[in-house]
N, C-alpha and C positions, 0 to 999 in steps of 0.2 A: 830584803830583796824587792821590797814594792816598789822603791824606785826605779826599776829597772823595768819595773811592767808600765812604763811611759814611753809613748817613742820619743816625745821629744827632749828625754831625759837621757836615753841611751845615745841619741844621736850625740848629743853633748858633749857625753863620756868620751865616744869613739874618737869625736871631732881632739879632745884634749888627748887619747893617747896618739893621734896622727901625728899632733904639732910637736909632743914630748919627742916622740921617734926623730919627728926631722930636725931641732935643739941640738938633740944627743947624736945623730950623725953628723953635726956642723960644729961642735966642740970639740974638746981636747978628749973625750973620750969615744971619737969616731972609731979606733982604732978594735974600742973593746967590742961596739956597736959590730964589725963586719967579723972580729971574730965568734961573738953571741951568734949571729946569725948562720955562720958555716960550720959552727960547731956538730960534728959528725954525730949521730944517736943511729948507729946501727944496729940492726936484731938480725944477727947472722943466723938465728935458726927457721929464720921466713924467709930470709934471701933478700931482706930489705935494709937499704943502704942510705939512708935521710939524714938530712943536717937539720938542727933544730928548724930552721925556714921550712926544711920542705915537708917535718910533720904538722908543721903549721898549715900550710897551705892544703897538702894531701890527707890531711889528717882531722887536724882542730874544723877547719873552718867548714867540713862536713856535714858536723852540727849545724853551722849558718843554714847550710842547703839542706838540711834536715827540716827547718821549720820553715824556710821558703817552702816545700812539697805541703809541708802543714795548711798552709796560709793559702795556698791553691787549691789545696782535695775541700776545706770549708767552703771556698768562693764558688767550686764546681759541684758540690752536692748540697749548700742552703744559700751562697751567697748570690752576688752579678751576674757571679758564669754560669747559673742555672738555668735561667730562662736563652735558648737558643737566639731568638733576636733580638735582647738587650747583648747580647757578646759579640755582633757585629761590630760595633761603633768601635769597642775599646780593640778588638782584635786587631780591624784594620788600622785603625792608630799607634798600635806597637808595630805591627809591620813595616808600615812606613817609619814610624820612630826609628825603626833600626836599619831600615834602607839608604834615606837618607846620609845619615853621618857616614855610614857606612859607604856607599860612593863618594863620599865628598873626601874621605881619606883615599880611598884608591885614584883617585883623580889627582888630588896633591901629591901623593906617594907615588904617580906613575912613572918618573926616569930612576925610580930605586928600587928594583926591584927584591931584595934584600929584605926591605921595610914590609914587605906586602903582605907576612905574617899576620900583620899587628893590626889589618881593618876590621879586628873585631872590639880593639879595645875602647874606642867611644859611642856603641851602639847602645850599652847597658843602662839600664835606673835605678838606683838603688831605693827600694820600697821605702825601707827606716826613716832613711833622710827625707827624702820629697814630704813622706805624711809630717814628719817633725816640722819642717814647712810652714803647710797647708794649715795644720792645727796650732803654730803660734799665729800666723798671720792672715790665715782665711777665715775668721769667727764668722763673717756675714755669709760664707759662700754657702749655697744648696749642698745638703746632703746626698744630691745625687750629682756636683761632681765629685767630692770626695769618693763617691761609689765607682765612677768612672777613673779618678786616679790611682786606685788599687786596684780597677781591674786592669788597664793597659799597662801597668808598670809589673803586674804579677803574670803577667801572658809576657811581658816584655823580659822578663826573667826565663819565662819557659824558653824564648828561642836561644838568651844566653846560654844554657844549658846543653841545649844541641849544637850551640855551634861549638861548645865546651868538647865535648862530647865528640861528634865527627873531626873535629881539627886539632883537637890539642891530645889526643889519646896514642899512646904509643902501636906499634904492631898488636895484633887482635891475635888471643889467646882462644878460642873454642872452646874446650875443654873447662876452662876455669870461668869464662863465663857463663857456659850452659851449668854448674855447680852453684854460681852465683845466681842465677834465675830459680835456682831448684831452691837454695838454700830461702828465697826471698818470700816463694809459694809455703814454705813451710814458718816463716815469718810471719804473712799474713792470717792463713789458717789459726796459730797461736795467739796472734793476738786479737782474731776475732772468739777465743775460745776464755779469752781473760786470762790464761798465760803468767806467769811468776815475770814481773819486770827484768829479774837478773836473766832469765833466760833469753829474753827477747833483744837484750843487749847484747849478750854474749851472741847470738845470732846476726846479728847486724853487724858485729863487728866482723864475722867470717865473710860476708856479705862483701864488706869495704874491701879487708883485702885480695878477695878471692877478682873485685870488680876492679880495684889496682895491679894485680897481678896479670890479668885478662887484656891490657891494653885500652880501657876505657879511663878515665880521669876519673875517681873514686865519688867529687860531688855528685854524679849521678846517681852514685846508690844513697847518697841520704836522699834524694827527691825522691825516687821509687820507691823506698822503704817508708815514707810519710804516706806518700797513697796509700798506700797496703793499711794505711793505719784504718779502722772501722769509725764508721759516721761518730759512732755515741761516744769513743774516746779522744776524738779530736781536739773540743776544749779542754779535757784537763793536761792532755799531752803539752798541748801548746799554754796551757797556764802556768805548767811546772818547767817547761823549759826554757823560755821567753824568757826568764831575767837573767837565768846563767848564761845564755848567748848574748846578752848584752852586757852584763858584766864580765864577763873569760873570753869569751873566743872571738868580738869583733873588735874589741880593745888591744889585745895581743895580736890580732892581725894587722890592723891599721899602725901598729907601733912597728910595724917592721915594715910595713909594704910603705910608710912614707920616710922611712929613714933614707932619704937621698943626700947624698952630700952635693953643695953647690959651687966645692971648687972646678967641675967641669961645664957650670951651669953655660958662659958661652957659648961652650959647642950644641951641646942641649936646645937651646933658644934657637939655634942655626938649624939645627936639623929638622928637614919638612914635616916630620913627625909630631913635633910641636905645635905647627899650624893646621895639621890635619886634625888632630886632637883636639885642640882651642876651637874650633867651629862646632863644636859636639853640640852649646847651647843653642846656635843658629839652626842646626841640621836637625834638632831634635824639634823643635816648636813650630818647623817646618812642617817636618813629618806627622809627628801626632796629632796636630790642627787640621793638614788634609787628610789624612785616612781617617780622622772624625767626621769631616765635611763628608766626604765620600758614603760613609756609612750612613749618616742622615738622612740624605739623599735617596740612597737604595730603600733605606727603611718607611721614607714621609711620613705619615700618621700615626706609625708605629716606633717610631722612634719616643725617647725619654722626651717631654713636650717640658722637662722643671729644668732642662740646663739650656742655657740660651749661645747662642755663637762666643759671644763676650766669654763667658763662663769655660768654656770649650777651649777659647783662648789662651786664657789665665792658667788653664790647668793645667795645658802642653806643658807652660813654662818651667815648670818641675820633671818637665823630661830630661832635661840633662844634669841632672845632680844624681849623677854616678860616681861610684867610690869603690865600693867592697868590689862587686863581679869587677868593675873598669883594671883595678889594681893587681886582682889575680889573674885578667888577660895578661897584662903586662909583664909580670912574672914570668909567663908561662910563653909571650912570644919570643920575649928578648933575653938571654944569659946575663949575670947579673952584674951588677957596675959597666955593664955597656953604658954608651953613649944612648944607644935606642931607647934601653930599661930606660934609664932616666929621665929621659925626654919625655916619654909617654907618662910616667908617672908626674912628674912638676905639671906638666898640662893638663893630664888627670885632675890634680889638687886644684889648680887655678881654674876650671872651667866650673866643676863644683861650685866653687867659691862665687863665678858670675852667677851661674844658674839658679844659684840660692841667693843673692842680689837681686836678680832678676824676677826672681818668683816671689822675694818677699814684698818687693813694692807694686808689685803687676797684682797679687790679693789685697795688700792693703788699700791699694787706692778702689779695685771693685769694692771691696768690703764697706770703705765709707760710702760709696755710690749706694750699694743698698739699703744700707741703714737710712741714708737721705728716702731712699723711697718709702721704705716702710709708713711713716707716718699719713706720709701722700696717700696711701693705697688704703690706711687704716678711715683716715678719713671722708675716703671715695664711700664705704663702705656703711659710713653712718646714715 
């Protein structure tokens, strides 16, 4: 499994079971492809009624948002997000990261109102991918934008989550979420007490479905449950988990969330949805560049004085290589084999696909820019 403790090993994996998904939806065995995925797995003694998609999506990819809370609670008790005004810059730059696109689809989407669900699905970053990125193609860049790329892309996940959360949760259950709050307090207490693993699981799971059951969308209790996790167990939490989410559960999600078929793609391409989505890489290096600018600004001399505007620049451009959260809005705004689902999703994929274009030649050409200076600067020095 150590390869999977690489991002941009995992990213790879995910990238090849996308493209297998979308093969095997555009072949002769499309047919198996939509029965695989509406295949019913119901547990009539919980009341829960899932097709294999939907424990994937409510279920599997939990885990994903299991280690994104991980990846947060570090950055917010030893990482970027510790110190209060280094987390201006990246804050306001996920803000506007998600503003941004996020207007620019209500603005194209405005005579269908129909579509209006779905201006959440090009607001997201996907962390994996961007770092995979940055670490083939930014070798020359400062370590502290790489610090600012995981902190605005990991604050840029926290609003995913809210919006996840207030907009796509069904009718709100009280009862079974104040059992899942209680259940979560008794979570945390165990495993700051060191706790037997199997128990802590078996509790987290009551967790999931108690916060499924409740009307909230279930990845919120993997984020809450990673808080709760204590300082000292954080690395190994996230060193023993980290490769089976990238081996099992963002492989298998990406193999179904891009099985689109393109015999309806016409209509697809037609629909505003398409171009609201496709501006995701414009609307996002918009945003993240000025709520960086902004934050500079407010901070002057207390701002990071090792990333320069350029740098600032180049790093936005990985704001829009969203995938994982981008594909599970989609899911979750449009009913499946609509014309919307797949609009959103092929624009999904393709915008990805500029943003990581776009971001690999935007660091490769800083990168040699530095390196040229190095020698200059080693020389100034003799």
């Amino acid at each position: 499994m150590k390869f999977f403790r690489v991002e941009k090993n995992t990213a790879l994996v995910v990238l090849a079971a996308a493209f297998i998904g979308f093969c095997l939806a555009n072949s002769s065995l499309a047919g198996w492809m939509v029965n695989l995925a509406s295949l019913p797995l119901p547990v009539a003694s919980l009341n829960l009624n899932l097709s294999l998609q939907g424990w994937i999506e409510d279920f599997v990819l939990v885990g994903f948002f299991f280690l994104v809370g991980l990846e947060l609670k570090h950055e917010l008790v030893a990482g970027s997000l510790k110190n209060p005004a280094r987390l201006l810059v990246p804050s306001l730059a996920a803000i506007l990261g998600v503003a941004v696109p996020a207007l620019t689809y209500i603005a194209l989407t405005a005579g269908h109102p129909e579509l209006f669900r779905g201006w959440p699905i090009p607001t997201a970053t996907d962390v994996t991918f961007s770092l995979a990125v940055f670490l083939i193609f930014g070798s020359r860049m400062p370590k502290s934008a790489r610090t600012f790329l995981l902190a605005f892309a990991i604050i840029d996940d926290m609003l995913a989550i809210l919006i996840i959360a207030v907009f796509f949760g069904g009718s709100l259950n009280p009862v079974f979420l104040a059992s899942a709050a209680f259940l979560a307090l008794g979570f945390w207490y165990l495993a700051k007490i060191g706790a037997n693993a199997w128990i802590l699981v078996a509790l987290g799971l009551c967790v999931w479905y108690l916060t499924l059951e409740g009307g909230i969308h279930p990845t919120i209790a993997g984020v809450a449950l990673a808080l709760l996790i204590p300082k000292d167990k954080l690395a190994r939490t996230t060193e023993l988990l980290h490769p089976w989410i990238g081996a099992l559960v963002l492989p298998v999600f990406a193999f179904f969330a891009a099985a689109i078929p393109l015999a309806g793609i016409a209509s697809a391409l037609a629909s505003p949805i398409f171009l609201a989505v496709m501006l995701r890489p414009l609307g996002k290096i918009i945003g993240v560049f000025s709520g960086a600018m902004i934050g500079v600004r407010v901070l002057g001399t207390r701002a990071d004085q090792t990333v320069s505007k350029v740098d600032y620049l180049v790093t936005s451009t990985m704001g829009g290589i969203g995938f994982t959260v981008a594909l599970l809005v989609s899911s979750l705004s449009f009913p499946p084999g609509s014309t919307e689902r797949n609009s959103a999703a092929i624009a999904t994929l393709f915008s990805a696909l500029v943003s990581m274009g776009i971001a690999a030649v935007a660091l490769r050409l800083r990168s040699q820019h530095l390196a040229r200076q190095t020698p200059v600067s080693n020389q100034g020095l003799d």
